[in-house]
N, CA and C of each residue as an Amber inpcrd file, in Angstrom:
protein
   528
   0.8250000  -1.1780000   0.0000000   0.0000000   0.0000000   0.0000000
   0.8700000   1.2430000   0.0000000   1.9900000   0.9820000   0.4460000
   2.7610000   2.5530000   0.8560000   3.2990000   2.4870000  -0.3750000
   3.5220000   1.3920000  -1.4450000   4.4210000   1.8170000  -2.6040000
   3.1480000   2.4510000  -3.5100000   2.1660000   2.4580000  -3.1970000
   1.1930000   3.1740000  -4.5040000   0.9910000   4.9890000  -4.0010000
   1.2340000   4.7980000  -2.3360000   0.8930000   6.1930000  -2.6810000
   2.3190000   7.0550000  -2.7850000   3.2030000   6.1620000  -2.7570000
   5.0000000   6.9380000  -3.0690000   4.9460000   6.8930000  -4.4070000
   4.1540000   6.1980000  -5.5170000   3.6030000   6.0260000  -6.9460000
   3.0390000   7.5320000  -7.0270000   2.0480000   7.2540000  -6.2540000
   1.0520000   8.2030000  -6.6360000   1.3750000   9.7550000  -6.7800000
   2.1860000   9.9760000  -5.2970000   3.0370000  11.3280000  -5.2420000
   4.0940000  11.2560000  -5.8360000   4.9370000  10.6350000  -6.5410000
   5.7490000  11.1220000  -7.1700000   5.1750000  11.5570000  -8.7740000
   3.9960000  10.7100000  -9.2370000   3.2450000  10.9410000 -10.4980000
   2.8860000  12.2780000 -10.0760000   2.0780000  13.0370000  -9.2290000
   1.7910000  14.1850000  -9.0090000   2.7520000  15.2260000  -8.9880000
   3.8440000  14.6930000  -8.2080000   5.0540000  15.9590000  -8.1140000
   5.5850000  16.3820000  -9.4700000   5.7480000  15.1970000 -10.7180000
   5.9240000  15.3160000 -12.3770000   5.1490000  15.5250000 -12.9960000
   3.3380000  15.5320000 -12.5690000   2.8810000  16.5980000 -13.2170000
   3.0920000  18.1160000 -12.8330000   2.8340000  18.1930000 -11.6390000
   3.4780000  19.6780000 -10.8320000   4.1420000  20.4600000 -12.0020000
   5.3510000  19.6220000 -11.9410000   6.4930000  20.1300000 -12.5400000
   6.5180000  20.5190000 -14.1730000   5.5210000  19.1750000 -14.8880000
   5.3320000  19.8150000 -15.6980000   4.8020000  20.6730000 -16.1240000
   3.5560000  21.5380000 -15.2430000   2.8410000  22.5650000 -14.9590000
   3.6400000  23.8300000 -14.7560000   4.6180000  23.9800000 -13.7970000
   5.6570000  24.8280000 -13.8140000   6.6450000  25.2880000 -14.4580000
   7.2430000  24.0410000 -14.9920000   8.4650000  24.5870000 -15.9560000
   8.2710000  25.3230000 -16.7290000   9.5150000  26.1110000 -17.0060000
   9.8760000  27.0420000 -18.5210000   9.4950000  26.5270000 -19.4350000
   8.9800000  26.9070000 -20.5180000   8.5560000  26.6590000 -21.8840000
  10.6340000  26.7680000 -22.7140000  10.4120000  25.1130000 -22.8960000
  11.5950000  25.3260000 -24.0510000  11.8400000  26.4400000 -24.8010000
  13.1950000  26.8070000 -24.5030000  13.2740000  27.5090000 -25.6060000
  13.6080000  27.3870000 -27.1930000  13.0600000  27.8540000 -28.1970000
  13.0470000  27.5340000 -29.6400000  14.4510000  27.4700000 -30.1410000
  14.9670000  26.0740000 -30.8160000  15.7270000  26.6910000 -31.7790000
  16.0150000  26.9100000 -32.6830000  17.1600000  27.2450000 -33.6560000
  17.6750000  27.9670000 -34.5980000  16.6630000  26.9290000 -36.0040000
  15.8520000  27.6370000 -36.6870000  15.2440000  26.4400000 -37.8830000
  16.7460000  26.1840000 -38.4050000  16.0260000  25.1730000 -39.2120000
  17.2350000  23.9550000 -40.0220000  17.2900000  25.1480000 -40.9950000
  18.3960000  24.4670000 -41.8130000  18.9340000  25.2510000 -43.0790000
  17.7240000  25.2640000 -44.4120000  17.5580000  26.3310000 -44.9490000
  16.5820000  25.8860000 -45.9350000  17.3490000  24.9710000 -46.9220000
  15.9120000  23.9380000 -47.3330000  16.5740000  23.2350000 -48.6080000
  17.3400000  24.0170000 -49.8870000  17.9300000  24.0520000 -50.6900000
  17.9240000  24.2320000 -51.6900000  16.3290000  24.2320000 -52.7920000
  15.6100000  23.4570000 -52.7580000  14.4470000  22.9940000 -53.4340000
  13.3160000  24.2830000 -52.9740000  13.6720000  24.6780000 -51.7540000
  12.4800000  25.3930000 -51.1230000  12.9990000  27.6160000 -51.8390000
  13.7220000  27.3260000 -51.9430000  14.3100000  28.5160000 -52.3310000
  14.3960000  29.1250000 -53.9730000  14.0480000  30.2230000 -54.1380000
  13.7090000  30.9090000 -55.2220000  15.3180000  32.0030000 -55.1470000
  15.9050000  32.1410000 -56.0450000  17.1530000  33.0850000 -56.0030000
  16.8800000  33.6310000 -57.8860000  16.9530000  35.4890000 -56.8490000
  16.7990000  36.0690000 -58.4960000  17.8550000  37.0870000 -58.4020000
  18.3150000  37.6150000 -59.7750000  18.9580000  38.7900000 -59.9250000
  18.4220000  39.6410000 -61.2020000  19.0510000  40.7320000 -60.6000000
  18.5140000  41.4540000 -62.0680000  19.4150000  43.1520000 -61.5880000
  19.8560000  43.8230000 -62.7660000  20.2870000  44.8280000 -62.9530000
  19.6860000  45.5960000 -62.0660000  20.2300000  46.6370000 -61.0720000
  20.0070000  47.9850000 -60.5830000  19.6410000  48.8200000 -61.2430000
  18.2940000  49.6440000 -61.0010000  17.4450000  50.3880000 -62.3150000
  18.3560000  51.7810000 -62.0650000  19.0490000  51.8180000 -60.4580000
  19.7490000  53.2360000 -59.7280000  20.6020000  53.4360000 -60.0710000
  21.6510000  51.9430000 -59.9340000  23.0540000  52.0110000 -59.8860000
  24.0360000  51.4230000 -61.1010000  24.6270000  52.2320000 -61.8690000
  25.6520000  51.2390000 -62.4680000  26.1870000  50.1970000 -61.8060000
  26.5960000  48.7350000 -62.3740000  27.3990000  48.2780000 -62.0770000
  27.0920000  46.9360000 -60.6840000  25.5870000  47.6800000 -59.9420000
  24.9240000  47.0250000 -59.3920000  23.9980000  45.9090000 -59.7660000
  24.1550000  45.0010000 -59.1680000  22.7090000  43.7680000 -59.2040000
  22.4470000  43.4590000 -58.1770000  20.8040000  43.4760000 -58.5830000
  19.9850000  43.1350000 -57.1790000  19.8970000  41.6800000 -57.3340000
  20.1880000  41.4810000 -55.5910000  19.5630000  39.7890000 -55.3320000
  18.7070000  39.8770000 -54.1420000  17.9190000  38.5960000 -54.9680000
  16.8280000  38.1440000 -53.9280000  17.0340000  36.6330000 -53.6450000
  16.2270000  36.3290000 -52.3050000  15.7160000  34.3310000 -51.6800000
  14.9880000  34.5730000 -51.5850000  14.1410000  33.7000000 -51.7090000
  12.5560000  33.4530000 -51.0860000  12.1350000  32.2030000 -50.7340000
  12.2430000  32.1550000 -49.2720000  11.5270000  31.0750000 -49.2080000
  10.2220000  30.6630000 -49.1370000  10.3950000  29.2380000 -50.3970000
   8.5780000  28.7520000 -50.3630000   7.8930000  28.3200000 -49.9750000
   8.7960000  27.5690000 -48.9040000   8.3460000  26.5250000 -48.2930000
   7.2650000  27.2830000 -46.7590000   6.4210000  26.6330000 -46.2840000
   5.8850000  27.1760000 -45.2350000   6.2360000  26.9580000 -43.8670000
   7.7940000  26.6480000 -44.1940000   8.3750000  27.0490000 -42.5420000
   9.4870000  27.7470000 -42.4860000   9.6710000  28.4710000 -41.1430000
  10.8740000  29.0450000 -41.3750000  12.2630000  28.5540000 -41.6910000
  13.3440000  28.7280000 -42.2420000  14.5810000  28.0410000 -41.9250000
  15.6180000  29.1310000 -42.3330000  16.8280000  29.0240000 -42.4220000
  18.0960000  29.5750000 -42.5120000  19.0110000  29.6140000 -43.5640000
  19.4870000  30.5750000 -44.0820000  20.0830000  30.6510000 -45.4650000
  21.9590000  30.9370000 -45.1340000  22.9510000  31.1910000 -45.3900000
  23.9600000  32.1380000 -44.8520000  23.7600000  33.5060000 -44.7800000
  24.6250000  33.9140000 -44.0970000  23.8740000  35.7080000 -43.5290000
  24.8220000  36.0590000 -44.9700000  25.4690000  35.7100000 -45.8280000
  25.5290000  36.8420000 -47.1510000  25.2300000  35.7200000 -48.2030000
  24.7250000  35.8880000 -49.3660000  24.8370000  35.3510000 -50.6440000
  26.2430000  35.0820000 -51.0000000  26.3550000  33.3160000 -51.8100000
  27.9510000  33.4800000 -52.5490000  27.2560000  33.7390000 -53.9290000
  28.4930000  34.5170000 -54.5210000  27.9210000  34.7240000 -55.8400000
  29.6990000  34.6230000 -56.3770000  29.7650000  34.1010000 -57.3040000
  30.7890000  33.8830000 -58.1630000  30.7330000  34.0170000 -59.5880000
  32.1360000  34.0750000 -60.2060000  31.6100000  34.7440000 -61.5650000
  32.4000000  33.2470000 -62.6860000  31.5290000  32.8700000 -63.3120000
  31.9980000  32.7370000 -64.8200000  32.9950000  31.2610000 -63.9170000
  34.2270000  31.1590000 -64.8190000  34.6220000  30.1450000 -64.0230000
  36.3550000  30.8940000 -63.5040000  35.8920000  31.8690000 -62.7170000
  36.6040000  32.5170000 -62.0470000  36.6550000  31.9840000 -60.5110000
  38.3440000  31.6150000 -59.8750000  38.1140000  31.2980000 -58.4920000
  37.8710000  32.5890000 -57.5650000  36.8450000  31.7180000 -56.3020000
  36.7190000  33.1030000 -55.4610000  35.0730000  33.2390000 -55.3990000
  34.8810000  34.3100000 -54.7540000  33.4470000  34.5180000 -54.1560000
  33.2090000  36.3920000 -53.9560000  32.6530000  36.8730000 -54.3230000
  32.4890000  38.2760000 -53.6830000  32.5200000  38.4470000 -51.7720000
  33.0050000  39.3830000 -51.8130000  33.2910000  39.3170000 -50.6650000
  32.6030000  40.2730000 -49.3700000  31.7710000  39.3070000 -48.7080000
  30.3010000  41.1080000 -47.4100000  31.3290000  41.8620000 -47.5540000
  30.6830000  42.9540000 -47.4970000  30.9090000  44.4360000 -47.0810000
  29.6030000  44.6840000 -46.5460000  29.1390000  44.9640000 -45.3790000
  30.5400000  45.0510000 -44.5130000  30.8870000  44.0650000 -44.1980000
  32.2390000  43.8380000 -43.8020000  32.6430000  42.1220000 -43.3240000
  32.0640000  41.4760000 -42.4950000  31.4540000  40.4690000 -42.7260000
  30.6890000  39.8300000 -41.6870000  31.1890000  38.5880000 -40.9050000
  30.6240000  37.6090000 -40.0630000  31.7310000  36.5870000 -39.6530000
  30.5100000  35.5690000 -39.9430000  30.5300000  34.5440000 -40.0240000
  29.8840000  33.4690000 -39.9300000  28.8540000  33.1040000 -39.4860000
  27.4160000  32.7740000 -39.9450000  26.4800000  32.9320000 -39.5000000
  24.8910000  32.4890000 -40.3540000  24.0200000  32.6980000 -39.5580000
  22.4770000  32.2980000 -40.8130000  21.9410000  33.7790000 -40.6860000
  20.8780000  33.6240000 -41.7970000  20.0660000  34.6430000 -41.7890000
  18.3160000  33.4210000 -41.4030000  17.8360000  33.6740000 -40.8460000
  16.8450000  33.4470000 -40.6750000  15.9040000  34.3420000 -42.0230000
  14.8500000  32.9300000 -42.5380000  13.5800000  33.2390000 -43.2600000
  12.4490000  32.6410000 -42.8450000  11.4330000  33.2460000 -42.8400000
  10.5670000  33.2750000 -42.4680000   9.6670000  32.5360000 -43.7450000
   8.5460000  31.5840000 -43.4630000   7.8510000  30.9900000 -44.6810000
   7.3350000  32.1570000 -45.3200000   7.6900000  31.9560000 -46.2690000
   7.4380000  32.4810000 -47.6840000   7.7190000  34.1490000 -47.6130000
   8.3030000  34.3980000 -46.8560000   9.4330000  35.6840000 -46.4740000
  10.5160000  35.9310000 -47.8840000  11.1830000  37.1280000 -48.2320000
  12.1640000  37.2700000 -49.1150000  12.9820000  38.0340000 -48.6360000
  14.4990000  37.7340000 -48.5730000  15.0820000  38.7200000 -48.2410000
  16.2170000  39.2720000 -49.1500000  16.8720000  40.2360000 -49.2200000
  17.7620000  40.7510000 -50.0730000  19.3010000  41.4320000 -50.2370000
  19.8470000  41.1550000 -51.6310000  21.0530000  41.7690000 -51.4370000
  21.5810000  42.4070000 -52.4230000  22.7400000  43.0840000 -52.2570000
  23.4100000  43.6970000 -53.7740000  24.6370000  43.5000000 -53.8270000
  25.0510000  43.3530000 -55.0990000  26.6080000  42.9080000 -55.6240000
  26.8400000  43.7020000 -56.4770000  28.2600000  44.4110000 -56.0920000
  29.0730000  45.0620000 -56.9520000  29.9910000  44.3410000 -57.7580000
  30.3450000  44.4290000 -59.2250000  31.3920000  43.7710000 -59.6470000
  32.7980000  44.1830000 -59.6560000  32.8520000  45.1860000 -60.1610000
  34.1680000  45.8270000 -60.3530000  34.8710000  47.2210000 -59.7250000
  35.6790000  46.9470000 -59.3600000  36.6850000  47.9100000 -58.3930000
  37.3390000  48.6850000 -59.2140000  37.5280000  50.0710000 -59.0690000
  38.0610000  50.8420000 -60.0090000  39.5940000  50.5250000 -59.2930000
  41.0530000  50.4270000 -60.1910000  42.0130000  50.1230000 -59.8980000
  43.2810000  50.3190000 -60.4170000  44.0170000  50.7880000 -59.5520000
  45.5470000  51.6250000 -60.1020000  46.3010000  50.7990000 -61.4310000
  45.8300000  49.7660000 -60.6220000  46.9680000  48.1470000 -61.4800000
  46.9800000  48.2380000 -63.1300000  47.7880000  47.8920000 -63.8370000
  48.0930000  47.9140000 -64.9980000  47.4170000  46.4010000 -65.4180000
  46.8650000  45.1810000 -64.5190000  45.9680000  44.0380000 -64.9050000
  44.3560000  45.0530000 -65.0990000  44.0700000  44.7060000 -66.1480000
  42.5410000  44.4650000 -67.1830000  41.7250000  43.7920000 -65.9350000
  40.1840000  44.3350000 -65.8580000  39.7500000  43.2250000 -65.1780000
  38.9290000  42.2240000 -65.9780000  38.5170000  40.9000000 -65.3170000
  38.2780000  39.5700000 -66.2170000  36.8180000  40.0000000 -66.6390000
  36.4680000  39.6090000 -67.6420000  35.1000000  39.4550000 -68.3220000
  34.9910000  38.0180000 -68.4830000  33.3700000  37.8520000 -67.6550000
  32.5460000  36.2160000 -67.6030000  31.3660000  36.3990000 -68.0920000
  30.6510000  35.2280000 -68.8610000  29.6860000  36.0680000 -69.4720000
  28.1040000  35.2820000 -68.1990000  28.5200000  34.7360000 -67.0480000
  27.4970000  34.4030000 -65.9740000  28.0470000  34.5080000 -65.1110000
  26.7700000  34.7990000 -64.1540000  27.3620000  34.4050000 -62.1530000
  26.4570000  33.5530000 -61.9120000  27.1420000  33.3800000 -61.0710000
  26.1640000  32.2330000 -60.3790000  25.6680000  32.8210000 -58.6780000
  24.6850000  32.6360000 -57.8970000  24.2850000  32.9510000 -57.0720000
  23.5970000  31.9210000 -56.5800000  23.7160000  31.5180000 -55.0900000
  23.6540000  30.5500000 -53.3550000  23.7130000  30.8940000 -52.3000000
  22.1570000  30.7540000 -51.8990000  21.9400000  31.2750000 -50.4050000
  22.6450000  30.8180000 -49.3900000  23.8790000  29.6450000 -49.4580000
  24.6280000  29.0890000 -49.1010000  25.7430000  28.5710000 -49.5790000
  27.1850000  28.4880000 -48.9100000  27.6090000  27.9850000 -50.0330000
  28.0980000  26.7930000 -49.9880000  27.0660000  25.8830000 -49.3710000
  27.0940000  24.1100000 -49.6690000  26.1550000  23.9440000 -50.7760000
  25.5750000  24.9670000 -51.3080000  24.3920000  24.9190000 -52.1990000
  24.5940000  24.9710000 -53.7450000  24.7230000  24.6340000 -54.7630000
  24.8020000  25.2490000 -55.9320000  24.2240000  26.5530000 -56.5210000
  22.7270000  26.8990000 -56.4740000  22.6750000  28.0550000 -56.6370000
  21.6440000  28.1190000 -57.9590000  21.8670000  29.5440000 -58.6330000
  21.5390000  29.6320000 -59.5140000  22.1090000  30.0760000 -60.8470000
  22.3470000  30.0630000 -61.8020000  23.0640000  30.8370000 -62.8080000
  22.4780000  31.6190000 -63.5900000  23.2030000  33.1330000 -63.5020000
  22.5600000  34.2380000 -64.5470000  23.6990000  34.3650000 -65.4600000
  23.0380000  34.6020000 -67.1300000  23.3710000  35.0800000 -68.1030000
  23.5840000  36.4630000 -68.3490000  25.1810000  37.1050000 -68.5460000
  25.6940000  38.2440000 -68.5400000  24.1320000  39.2100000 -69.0310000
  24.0150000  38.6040000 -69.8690000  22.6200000  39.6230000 -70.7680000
  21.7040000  39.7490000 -70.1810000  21.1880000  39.0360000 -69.3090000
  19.9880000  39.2160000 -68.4290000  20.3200000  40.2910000 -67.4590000
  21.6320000  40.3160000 -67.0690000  21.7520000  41.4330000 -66.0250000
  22.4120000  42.5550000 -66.5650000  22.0350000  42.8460000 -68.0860000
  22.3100000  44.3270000 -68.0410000  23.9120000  44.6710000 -68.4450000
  24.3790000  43.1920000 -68.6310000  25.9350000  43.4670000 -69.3970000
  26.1610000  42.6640000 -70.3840000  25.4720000  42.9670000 -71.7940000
  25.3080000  42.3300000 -72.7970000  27.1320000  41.5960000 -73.6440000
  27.9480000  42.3040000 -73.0730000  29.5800000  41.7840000 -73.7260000
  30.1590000  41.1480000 -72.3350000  30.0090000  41.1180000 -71.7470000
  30.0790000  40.1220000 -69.8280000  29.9910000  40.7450000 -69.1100000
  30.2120000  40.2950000 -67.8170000  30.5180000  41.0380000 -66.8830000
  31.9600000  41.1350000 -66.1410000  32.3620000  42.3810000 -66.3480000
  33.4830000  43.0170000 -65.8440000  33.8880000  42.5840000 -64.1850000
  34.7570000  42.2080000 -63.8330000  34.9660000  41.4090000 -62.2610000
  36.5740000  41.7880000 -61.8590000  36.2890000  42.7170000 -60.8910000
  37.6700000  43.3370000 -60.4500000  37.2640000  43.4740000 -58.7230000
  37.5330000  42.7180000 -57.7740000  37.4870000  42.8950000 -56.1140000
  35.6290000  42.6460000 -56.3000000  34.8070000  41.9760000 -56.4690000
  33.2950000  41.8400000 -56.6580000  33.2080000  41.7300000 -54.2250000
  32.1590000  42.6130000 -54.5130000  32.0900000  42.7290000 -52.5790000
  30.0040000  42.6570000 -53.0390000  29.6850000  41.8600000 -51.7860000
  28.1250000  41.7030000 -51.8730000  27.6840000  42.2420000 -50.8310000
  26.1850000  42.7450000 -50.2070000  26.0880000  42.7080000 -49.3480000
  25.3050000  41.5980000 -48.3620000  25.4940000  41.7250000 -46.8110000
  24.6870000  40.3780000 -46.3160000  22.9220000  40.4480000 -46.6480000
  22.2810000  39.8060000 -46.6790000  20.7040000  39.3090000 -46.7490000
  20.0230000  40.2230000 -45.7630000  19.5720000  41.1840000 -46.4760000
  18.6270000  42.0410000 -45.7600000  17.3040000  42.1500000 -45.8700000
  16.5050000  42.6610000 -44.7700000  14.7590000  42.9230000 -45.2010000
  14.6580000  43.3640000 -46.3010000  15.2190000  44.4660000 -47.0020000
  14.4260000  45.4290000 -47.9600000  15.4440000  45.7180000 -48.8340000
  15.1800000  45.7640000 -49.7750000  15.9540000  45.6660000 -51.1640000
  16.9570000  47.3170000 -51.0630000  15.8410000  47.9870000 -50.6290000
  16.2910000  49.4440000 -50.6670000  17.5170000  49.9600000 -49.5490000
  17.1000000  48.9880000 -48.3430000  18.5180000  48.8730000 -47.6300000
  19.8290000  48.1340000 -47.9320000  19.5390000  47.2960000 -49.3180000
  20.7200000  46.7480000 -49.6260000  21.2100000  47.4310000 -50.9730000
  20.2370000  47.9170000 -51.5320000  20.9250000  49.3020000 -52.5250000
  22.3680000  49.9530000 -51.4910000  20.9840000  50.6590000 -50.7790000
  22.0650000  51.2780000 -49.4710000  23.3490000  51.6190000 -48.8250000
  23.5330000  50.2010000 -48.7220000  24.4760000  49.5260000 -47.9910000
  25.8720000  49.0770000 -49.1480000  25.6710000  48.9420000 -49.6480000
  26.1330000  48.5990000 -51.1880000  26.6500000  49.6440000 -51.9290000
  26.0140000  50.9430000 -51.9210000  26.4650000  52.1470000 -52.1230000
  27.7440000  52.7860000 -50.8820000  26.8050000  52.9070000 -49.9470000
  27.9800000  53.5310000 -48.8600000  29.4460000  52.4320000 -48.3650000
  29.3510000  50.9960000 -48.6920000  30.4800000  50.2840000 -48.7460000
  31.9390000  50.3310000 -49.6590000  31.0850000  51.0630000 -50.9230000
  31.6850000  51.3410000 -52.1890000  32.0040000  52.3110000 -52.5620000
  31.7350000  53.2800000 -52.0860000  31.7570000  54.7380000 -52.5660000
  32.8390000  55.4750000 -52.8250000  33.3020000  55.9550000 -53.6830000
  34.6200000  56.0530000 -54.2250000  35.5020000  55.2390000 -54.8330000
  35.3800000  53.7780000 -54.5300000  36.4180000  52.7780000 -54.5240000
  35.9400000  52.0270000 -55.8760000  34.5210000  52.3950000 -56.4990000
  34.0240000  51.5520000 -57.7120000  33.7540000  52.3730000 -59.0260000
  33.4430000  51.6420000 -59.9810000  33.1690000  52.2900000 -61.4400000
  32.3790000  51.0540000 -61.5890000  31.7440000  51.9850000 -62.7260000
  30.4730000  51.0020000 -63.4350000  31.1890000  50.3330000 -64.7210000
């Protein structure tokens, strides 16, 4: 008899408890698939020399992209590089959320080296991801695209803050 009600109260004290405790805290969503993700670019209507990028995720849950876009050119080694420098990290998306960025290609530069002409980039919300590939002509540089120091910015809310950001990172230091 005494072991049912040392049963009984300890079943009560673990509901108690489960009554009391903290609510878990949430964590970090998984990485978005590749499959769930939409990646676009397209010429800056503002800026020479600029392209806008977008993600979107389609899927209806949240998950995580890298906090900057890789975007690479043509079959050039290397990656554009945040401005501002960023360190390692996700960007959180939200289902069916978009967020955004901008890439500069070319660095105006003392050097007596030409810079390379590719006639695609490629763009990945990650870069375990493949991505997507744009055609020089679609973005507004019908003979390639020109690639001298290419700097992106990280994945932001609003397109207009990554104009922005993209401008004041660059300013002086680029040509169209």
């Amino acid at each position: 008899m005494r072991a049912r009600h040392i049963a009984a109260a300890a079943a009560a004290a673990l509901s108690l408890a489960a009554l009391t405790a903290p609510a878990a805290v949430s964590a970090t969503p998984a990485a978005c698939g590749e499959n769930d993700l939409t990646l676009r670019a397209e010429p800056s209507d503002d800026s020479d020399g600029v392209i806008k990028l977008s993600v979107r995720n389609e899927s209806g849950r949240a998950c995580t992209v890298d906090v900057a876009p890789t975007v690479t050119y043509g079959d050039l080694d290397g990656a554009a590089q945040p401005r501002p420098a960023t360190k390692s990290g996700t960007y959180e998306l939200a289902a069916h959320a978009t967020a955004y960025a901008a890439v500069r290609s070319l660095a105006a530069t003392d050097s007596d080296e030409q810079p390379r002409t590719v006639p695609s980039l490629r763009v990945a919300a990650s870069p375990d991801q493949s991505g997507r590939g744009f055609q020089a002509m679609t973005l507004g540089a019908p003979t390639g695209i020109q690639v001298w120091e290419p700097v992106t910015t990280p994945w932001m809310a609003s397109p207009a803050r990554a104009a922005q950001v993209i401008e004041d990172q660059t300013a002086g230091w680029f040509q169209a």
